[in-house]
N, CA, C and O atoms as a GROMACS GRO file, in nm:
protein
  460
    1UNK      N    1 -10.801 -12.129   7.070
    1UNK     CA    2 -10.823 -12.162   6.932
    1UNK      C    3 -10.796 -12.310   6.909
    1UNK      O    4 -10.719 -12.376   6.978
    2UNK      N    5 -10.870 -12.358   6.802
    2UNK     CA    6 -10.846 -12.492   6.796
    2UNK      C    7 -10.733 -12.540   6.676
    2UNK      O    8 -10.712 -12.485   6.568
    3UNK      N    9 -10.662 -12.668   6.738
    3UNK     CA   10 -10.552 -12.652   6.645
    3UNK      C   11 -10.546 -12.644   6.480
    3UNK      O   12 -10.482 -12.566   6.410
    4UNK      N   13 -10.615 -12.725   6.452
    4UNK     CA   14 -10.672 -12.666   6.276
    4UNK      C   15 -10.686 -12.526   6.252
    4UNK      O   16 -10.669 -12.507   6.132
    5UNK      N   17 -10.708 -12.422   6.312
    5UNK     CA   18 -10.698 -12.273   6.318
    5UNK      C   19 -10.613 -12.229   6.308
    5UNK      O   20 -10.598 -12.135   6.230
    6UNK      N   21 -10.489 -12.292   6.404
    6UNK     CA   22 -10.381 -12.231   6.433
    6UNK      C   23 -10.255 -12.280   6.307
    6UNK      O   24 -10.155 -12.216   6.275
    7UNK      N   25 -10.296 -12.393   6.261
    7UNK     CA   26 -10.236 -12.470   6.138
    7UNK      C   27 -10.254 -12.381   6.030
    7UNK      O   28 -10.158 -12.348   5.961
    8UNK      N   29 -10.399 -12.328   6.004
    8UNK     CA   30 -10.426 -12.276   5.853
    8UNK      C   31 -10.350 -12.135   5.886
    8UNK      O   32 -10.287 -12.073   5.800
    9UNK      N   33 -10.362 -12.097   6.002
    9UNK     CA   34 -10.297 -11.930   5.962
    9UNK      C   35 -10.168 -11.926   5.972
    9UNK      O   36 -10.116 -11.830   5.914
   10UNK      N   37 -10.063 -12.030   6.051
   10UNK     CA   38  -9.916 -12.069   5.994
   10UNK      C   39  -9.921 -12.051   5.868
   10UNK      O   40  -9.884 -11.946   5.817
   11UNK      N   41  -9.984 -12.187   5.776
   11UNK     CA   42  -9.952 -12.201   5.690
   11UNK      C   43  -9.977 -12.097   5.573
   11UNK      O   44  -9.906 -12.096   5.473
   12UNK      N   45 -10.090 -12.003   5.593
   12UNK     CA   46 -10.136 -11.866   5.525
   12UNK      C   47  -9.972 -11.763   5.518
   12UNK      O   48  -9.923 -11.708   5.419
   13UNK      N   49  -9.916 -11.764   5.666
   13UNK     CA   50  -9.809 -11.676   5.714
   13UNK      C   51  -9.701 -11.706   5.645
   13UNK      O   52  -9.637 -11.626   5.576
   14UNK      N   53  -9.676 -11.821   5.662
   14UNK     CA   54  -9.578 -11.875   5.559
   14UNK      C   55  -9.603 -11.850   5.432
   14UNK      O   56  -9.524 -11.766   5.389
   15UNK      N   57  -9.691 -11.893   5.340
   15UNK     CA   58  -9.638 -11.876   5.217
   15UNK      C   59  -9.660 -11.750   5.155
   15UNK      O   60  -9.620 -11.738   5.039
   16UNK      N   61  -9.722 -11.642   5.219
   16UNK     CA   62  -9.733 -11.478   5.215
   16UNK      C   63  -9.579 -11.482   5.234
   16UNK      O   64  -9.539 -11.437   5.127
   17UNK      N   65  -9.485 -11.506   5.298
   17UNK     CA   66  -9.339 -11.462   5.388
   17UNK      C   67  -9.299 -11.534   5.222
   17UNK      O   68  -9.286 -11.442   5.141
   18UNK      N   69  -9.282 -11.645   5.170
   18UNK     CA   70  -9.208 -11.695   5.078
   18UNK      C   71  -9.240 -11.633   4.969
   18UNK      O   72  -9.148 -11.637   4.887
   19UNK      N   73  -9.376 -11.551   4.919
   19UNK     CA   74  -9.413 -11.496   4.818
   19UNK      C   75  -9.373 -11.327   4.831
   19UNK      O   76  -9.420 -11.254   4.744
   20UNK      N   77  -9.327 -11.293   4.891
   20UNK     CA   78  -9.265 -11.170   4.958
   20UNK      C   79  -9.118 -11.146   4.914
   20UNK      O   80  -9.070 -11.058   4.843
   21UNK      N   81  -9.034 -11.299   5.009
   21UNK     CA   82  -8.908 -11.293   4.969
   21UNK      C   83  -8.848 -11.324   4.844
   21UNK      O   84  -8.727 -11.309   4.826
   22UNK      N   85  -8.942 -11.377   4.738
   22UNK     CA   86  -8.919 -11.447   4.616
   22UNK      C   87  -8.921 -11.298   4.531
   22UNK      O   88  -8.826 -11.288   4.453
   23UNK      N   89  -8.998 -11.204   4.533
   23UNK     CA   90  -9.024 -11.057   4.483
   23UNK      C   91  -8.934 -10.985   4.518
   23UNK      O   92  -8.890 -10.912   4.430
   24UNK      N   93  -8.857 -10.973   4.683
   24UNK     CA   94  -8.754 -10.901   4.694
   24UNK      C   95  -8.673 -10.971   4.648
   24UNK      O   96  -8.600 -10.888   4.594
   25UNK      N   97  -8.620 -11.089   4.624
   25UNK     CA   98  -8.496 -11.163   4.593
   25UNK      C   99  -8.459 -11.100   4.450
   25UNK      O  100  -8.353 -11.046   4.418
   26UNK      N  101  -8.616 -11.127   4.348
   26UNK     CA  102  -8.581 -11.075   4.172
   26UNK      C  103  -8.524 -10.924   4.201
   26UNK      O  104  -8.414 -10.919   4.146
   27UNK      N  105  -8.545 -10.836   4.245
   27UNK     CA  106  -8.500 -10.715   4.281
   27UNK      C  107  -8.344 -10.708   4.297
   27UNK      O  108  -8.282 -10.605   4.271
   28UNK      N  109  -8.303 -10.788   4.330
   28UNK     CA  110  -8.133 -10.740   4.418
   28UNK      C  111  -8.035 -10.802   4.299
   28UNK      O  112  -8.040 -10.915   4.251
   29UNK      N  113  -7.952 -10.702   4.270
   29UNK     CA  114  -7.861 -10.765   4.171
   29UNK      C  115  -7.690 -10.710   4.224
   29UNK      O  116  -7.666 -10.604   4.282
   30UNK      N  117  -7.607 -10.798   4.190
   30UNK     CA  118  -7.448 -10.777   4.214
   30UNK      C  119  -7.424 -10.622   4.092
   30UNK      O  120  -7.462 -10.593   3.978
   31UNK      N  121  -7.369 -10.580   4.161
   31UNK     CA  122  -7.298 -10.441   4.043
   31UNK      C  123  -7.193 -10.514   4.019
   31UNK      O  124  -7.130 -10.594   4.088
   32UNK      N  125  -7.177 -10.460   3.865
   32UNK     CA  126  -7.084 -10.475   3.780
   32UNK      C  127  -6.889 -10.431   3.847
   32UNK      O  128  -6.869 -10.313   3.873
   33UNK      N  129  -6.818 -10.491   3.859
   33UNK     CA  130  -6.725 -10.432   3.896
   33UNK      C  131  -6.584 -10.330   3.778
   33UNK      O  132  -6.526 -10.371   3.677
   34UNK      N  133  -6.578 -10.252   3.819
   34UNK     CA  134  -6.509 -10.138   3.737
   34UNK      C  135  -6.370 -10.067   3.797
   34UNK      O  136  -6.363  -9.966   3.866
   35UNK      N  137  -6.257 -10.157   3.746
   35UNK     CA  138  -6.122 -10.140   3.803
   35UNK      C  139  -6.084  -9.954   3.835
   35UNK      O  140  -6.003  -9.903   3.912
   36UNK      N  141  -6.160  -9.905   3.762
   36UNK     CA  142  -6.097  -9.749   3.681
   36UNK      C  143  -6.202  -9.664   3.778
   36UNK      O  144  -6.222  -9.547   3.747
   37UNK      N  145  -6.276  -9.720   3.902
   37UNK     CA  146  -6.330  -9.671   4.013
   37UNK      C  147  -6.241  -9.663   4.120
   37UNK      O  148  -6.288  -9.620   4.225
   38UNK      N  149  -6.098  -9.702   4.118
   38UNK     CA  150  -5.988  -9.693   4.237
   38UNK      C  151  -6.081  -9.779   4.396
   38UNK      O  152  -6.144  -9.883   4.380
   39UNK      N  153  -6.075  -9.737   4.483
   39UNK     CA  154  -6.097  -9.748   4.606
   39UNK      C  155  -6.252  -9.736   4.605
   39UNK      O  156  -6.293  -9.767   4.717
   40UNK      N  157  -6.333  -9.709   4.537
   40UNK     CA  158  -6.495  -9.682   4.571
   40UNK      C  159  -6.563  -9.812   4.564
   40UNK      O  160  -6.682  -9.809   4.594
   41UNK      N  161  -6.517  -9.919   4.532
   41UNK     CA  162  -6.584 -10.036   4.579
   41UNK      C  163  -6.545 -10.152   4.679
   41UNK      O  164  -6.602 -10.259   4.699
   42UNK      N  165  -6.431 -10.101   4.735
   42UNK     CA  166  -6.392 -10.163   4.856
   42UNK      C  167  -6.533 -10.200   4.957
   42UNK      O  168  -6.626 -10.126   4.990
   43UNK      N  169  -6.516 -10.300   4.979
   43UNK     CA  170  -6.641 -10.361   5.087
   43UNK      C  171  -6.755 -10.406   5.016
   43UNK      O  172  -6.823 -10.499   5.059
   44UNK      N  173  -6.788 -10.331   4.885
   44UNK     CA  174  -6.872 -10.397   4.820
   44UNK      C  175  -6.869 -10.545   4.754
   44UNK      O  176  -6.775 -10.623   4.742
   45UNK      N  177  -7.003 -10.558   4.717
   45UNK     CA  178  -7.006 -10.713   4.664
   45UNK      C  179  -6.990 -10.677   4.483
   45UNK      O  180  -7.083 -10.610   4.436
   46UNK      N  181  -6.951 -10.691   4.449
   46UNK     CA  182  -6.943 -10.711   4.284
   46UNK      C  183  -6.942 -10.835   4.182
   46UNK      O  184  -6.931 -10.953   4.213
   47UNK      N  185  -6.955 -10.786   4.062
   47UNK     CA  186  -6.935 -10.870   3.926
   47UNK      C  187  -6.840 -10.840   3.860
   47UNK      O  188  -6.819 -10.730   3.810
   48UNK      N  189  -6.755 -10.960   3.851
   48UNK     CA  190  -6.653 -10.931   3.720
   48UNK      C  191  -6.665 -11.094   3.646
   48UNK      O  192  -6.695 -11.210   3.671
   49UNK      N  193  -6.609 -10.988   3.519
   49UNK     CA  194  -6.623 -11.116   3.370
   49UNK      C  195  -6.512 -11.082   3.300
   49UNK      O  196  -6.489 -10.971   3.251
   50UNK      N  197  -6.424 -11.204   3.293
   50UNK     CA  198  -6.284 -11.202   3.256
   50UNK      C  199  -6.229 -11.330   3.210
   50UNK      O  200  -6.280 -11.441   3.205
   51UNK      N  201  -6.092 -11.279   3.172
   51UNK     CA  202  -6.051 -11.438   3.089
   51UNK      C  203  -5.925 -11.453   3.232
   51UNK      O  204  -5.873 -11.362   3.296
   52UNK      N  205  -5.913 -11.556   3.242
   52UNK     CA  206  -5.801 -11.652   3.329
   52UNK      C  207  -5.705 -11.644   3.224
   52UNK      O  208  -5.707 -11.698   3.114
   53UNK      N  209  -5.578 -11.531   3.299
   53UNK     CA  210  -5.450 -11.494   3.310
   53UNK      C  211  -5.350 -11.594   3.346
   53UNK      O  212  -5.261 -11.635   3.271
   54UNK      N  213  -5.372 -11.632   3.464
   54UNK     CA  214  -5.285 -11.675   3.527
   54UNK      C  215  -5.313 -11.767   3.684
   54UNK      O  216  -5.347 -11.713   3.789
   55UNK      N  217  -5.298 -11.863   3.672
   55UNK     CA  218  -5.357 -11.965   3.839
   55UNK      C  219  -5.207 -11.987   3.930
   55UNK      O  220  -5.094 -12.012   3.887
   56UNK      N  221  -5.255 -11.967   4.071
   56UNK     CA  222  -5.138 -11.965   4.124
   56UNK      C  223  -5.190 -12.057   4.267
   56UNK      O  224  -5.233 -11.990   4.361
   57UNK      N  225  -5.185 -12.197   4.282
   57UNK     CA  226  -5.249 -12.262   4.383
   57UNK      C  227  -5.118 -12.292   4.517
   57UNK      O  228  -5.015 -12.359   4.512
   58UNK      N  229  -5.172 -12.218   4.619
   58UNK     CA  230  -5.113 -12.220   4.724
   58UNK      C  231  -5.194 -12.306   4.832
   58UNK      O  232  -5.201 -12.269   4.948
   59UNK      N  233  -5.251 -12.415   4.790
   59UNK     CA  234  -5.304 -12.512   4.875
   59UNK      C  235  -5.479 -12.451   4.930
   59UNK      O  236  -5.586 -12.438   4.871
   60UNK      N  237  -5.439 -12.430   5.053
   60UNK     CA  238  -5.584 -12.386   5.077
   60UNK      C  239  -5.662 -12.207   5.049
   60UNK      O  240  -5.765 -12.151   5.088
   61UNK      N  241  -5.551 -12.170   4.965
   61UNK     CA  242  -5.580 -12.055   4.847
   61UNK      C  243  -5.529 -12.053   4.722
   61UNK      O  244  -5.411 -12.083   4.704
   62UNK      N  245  -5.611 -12.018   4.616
   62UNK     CA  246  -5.580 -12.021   4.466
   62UNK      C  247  -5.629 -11.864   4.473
   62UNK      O  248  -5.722 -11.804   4.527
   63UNK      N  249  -5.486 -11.820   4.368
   63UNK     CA  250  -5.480 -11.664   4.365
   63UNK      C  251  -5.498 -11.670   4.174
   63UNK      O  252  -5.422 -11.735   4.102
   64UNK      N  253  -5.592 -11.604   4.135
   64UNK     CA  254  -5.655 -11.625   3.972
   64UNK      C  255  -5.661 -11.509   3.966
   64UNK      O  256  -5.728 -11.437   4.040
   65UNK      N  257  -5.546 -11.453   3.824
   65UNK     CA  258  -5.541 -11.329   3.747
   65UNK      C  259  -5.591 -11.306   3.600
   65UNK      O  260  -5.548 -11.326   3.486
   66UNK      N  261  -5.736 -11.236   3.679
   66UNK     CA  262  -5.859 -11.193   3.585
   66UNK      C  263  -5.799 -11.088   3.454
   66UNK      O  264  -5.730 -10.996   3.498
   67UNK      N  265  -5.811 -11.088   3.341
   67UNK     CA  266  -5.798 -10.981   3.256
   67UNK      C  267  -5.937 -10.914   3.217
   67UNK      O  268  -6.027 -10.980   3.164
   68UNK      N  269  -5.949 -10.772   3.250
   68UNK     CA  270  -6.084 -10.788   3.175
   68UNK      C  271  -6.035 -10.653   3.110
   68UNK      O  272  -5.992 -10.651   2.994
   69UNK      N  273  -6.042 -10.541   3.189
   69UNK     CA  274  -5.944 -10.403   3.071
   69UNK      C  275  -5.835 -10.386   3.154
   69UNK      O  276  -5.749 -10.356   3.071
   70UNK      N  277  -5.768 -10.385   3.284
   70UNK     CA  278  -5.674 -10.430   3.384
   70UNK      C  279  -5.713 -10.585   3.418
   70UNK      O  280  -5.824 -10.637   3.409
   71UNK      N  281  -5.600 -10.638   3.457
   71UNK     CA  282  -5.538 -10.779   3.533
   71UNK      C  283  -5.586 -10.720   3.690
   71UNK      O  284  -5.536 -10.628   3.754
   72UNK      N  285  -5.696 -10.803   3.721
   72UNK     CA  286  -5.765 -10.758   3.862
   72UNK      C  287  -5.748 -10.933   3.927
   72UNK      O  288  -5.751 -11.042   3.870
   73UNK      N  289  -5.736 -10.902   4.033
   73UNK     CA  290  -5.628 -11.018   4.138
   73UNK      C  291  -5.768 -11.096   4.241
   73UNK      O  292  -5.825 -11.044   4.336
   74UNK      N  293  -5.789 -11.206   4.193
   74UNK     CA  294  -5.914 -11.274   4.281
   74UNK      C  295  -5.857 -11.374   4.346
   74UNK      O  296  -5.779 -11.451   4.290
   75UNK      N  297  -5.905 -11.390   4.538
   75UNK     CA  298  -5.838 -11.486   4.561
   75UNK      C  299  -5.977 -11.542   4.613
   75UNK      O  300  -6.080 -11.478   4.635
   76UNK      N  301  -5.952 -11.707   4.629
   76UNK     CA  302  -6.011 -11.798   4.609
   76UNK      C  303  -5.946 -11.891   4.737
   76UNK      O  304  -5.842 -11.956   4.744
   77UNK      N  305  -6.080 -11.860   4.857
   77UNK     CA  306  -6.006 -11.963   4.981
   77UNK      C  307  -6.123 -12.145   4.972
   77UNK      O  308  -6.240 -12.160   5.004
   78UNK      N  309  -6.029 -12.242   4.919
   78UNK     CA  310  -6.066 -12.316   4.868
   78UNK      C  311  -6.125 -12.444   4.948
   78UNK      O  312  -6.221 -12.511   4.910
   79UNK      N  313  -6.028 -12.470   5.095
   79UNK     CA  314  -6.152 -12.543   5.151
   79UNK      C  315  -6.103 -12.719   5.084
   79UNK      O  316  -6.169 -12.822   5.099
   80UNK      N  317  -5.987 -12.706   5.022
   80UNK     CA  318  -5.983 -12.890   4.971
   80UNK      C  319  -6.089 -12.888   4.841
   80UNK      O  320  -6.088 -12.993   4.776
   81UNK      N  321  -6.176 -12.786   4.798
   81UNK     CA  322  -6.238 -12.780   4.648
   81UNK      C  323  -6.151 -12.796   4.575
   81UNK      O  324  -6.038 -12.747   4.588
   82UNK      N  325  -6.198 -12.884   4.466
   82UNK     CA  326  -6.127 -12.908   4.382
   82UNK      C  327  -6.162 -12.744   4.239
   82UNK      O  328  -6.275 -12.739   4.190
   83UNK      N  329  -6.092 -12.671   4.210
   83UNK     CA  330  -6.105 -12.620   4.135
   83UNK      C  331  -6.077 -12.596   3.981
   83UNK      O  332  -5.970 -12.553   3.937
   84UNK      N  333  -6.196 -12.633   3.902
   84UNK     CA  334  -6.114 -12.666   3.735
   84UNK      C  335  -6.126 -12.524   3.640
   84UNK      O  336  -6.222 -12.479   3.577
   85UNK      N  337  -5.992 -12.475   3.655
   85UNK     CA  338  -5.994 -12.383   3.590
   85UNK      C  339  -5.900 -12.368   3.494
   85UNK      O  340  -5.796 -12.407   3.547
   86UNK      N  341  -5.874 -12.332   3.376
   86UNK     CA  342  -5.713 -12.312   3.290
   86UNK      C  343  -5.712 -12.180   3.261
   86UNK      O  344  -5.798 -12.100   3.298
   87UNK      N  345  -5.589 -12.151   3.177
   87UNK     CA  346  -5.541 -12.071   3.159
   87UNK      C  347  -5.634 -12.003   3.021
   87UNK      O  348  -5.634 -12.066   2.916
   88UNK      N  349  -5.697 -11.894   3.028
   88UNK     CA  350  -5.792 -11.875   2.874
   88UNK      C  351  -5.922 -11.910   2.854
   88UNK      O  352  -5.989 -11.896   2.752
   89UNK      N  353  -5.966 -11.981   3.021
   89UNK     CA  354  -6.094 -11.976   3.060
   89UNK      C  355  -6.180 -11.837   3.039
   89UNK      O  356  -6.126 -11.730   3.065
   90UNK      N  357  -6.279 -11.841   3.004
   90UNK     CA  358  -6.402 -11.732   3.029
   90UNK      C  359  -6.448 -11.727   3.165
   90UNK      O  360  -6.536 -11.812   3.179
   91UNK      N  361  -6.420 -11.638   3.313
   91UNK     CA  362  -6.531 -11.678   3.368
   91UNK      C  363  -6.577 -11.559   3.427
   91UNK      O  364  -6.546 -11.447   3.388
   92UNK      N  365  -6.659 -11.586   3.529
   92UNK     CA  366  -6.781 -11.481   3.637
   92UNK      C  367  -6.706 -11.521   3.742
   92UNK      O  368  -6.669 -11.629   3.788
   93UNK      N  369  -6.691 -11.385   3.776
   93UNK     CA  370  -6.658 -11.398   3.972
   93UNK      C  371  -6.769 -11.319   4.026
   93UNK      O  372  -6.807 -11.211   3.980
   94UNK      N  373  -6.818 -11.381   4.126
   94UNK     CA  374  -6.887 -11.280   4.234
   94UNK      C  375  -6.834 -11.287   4.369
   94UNK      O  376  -6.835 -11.391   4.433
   95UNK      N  377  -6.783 -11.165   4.416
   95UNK     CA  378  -6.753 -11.152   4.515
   95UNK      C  379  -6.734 -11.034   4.618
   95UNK      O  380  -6.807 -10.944   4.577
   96UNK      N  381  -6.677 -10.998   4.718
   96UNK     CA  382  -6.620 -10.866   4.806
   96UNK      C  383  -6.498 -10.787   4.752
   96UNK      O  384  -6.390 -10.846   4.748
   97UNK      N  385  -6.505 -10.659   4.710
   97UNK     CA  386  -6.402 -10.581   4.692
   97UNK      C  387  -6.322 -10.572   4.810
   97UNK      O  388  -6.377 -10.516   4.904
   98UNK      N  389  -6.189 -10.619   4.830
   98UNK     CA  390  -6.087 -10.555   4.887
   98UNK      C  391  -5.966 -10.524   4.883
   98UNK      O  392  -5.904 -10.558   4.782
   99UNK      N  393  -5.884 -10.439   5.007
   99UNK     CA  394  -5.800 -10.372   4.912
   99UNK      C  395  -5.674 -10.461   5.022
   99UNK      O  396  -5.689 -10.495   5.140
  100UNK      N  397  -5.586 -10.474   4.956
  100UNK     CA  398  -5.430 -10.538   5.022
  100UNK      C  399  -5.298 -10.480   4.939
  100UNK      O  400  -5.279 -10.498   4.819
  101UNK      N  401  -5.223 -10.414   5.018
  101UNK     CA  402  -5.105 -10.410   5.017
  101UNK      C  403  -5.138 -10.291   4.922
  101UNK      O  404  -5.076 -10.301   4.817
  102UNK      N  405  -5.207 -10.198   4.929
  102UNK     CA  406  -5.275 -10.073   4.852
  102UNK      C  407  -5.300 -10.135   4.688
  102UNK      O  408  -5.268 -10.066   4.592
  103UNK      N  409  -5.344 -10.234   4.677
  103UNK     CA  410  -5.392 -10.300   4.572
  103UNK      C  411  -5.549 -10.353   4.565
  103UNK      O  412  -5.582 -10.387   4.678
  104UNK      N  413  -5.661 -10.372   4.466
  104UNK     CA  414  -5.794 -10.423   4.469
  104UNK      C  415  -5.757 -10.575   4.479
  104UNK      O  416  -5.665 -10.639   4.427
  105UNK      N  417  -5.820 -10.597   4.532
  105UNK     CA  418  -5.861 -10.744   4.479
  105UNK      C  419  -6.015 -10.805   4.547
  105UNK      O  420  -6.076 -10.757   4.642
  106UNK      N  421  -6.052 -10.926   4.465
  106UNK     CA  422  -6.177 -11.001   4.509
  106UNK      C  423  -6.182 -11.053   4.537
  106UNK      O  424  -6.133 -11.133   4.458
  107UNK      N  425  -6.230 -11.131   4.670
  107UNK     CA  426  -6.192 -11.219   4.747
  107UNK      C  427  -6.390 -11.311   4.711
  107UNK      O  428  -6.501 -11.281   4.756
  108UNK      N  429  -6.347 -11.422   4.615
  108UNK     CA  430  -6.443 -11.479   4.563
  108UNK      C  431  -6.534 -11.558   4.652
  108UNK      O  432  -6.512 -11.613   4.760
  109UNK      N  433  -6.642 -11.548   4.580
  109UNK     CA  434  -6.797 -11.616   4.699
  109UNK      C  435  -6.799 -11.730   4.582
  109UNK      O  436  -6.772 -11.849   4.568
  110UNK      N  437  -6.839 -11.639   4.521
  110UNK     CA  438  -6.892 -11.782   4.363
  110UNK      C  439  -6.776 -11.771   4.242
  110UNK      O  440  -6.719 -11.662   4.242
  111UNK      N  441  -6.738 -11.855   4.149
  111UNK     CA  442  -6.710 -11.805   4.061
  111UNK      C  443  -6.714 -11.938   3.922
  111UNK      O  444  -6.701 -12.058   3.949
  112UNK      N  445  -6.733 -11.888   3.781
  112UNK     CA  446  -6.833 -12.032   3.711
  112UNK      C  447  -6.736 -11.980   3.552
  112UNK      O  448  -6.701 -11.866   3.521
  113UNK      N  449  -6.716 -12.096   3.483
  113UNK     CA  450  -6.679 -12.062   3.418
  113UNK      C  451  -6.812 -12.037   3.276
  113UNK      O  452  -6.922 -12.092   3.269
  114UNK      N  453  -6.752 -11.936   3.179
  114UNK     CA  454  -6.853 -11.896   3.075
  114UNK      C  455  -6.857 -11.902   2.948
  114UNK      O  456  -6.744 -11.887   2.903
  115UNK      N  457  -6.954 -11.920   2.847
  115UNK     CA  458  -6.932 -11.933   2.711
  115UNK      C  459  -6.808 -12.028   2.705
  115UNK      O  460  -6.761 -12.061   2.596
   0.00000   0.00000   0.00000
């Protein structure tokens, strides 16, 4: 085949593959996280929306106590980020349910402050 052939059907392949993953992407959403589920979202990825309790910076972790209907425990491995958060903040965590010391907590991917 000649290379102009082999160019147009890359480039056909490709943007079929990007118009594909852009359709599955709108599809996938974080579940809501729900303290009063005990242990059933361990390992999962979740959403929580809460006010900043309480900041507790231990250098290369900040431990942030979410209120939303329980005080749910998010830790935050920071990496030298600078993180601006206070006390009475609004924010979004997204992250992994897990459990320590027979306690939940979220061990944060993203988290933004809101309203």
């Amino acid at each position: 085949m000649k290379e102009s052939t082999l160019l147009k059907i890359a480039l056909i392949c490709s943007l079929n593959g990007l118009i594909v993953l852009y359709f599955i992407s709108a599809k996938i959403e974080v579940k809501d996280y729900k303290p009063n589920l005990l242990n059933k979202n361990v390992g999962e990825d979740v959403k929580l929306k809460g006010i900043v309790a309480k900041i507790t910076d231990r250098g290369n972790v900040v431990f942030i106590e979410v209120n939303q209907q329980n005080p749910v425990n998010v830790v935050i491995f920071t990496n030298n980020d600078n993180i601006n958060l206070n006390n009475g903040d609004s924010v979004e965590v997204i992250g992994k349910v897990q459990e320590y010391n027979g306690k939940n907590e979220i061990i944060a991917q993203k988290i933004r402050v809101i309203g």
